[in-house]
C-alpha positions, 0 to 999 in steps of 0.5 A: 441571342446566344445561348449559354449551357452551364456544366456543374461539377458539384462540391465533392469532398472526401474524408480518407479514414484508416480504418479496415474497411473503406466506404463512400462518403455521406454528403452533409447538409449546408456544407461545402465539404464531406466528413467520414470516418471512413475511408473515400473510394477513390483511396485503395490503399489503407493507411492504419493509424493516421488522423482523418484527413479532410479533402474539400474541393471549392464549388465549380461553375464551369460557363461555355458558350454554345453557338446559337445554332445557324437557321437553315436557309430556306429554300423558296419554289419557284413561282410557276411562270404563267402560260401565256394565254392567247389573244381572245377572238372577237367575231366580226361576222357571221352570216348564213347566206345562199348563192342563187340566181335571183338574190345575187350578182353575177360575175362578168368574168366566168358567169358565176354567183357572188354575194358581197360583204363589208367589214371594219378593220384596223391595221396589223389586225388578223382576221381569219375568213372561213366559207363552208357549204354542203352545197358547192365548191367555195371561192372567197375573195378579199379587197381593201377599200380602194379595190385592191385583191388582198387575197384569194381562198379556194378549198382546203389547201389541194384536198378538193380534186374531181374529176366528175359530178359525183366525185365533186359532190362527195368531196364537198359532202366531206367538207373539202371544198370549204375555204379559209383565209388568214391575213393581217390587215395591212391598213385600217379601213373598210374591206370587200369580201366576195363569197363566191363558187367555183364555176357557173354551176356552184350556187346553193347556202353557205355560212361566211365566218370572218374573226379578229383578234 
């Protein structure tokens, strides 16, 4: 609704007198007009001997329409954009183990000691597998259901280089020799994962890991 503001310009009435000294009219009650025997202010000039005059101006109602004033547009925050969060690890298996010449296998190629796990899977799945041990040099190896190698993992990329021993064992008290894997399972079904060392000689406990997401 538009608003209306009202200027009033009061009944003003002036009587112009002759006399020798002029003042400002008296307003009288319940009259539209203004009656002095003296003369208006608005008059300088004295006019000596004349009748009084009356001056009345009719009541005055000037209306002017204000616009209502327009509201300022609200100005809305962006609502901050959730951060994705990532896809929830579920673990799949967890198992402290040990490689030793009476509770595992003995691989024909080299000699070495492998334990064996089976785990379920589904198709486009990422698993990552970690092998750690403060024992020896760790090797994984992971196969689909038909026997096919999938992947290998030995060490953390090329960290565990020895050349005797000694050195071999401070870089596997350093963590060095661990391994991991990271791979999207190419179809659902059962895999073979192989915990295994290095050579011959690499047997002791580890802890096998494997989650998905």
């Amino acid at each position: 609704m538009r608003k209306i503001q009202f200027f009033a310009i009061a009944p003003i009435s002036l009587l112009a007198t002759f006399s020798p000294n002029p003042s400002i009219a008296s307003p009288m009650s319940q009259s539209n007009q203004v009656v002095s025997n003296s003369s208006s202010s608005l008059i300088s000039t004295e006019f000596p001997h004349r009748k009084p005059i009356v001056l009345s101006v009719a009541n005055t109602i000037l209306a002017q329409a204000s616009p209502e004033p327009s509201p300022s547009p609200s100005v809305a925050s962006p609502e901050p954009k959730p951060n994705p969060s990532p896809s929830p690890s579920i673990l799949i298996l967890e198992k402290k183990g040990e490689l030793s010449q009476k509770n595992s296998s003995v691989l024909d190629l080299d000699g070495s000691l492998f334990d064996e796990y089976n785990f379920k899977g589904n198709q486009g799945q990422m698993v990552t597998i970690t092998l750690e041990s403060s024992d020896f040099d760790t090797y994984l190896a992971l196969f689909d259901e038909k026997g096919n190698l999938l992947e290998e993992a030995d060490d953390l990329g090329e960290s565990c280089d020895y050349q005797d021993d000694k050195d071999k064992k401070e870089q596997i008290a350093k963590g060095f020799c661990n391994s991991v894997m990271t791979i999207t399972l190419p179809a659902s079904g059962n895999y073979k994962l192989l915990v295994n060392g290095r050579d011959k000689t690499d047997m002791g406990k580890y802890t096998l890991t494997i989650k998905g997401n």
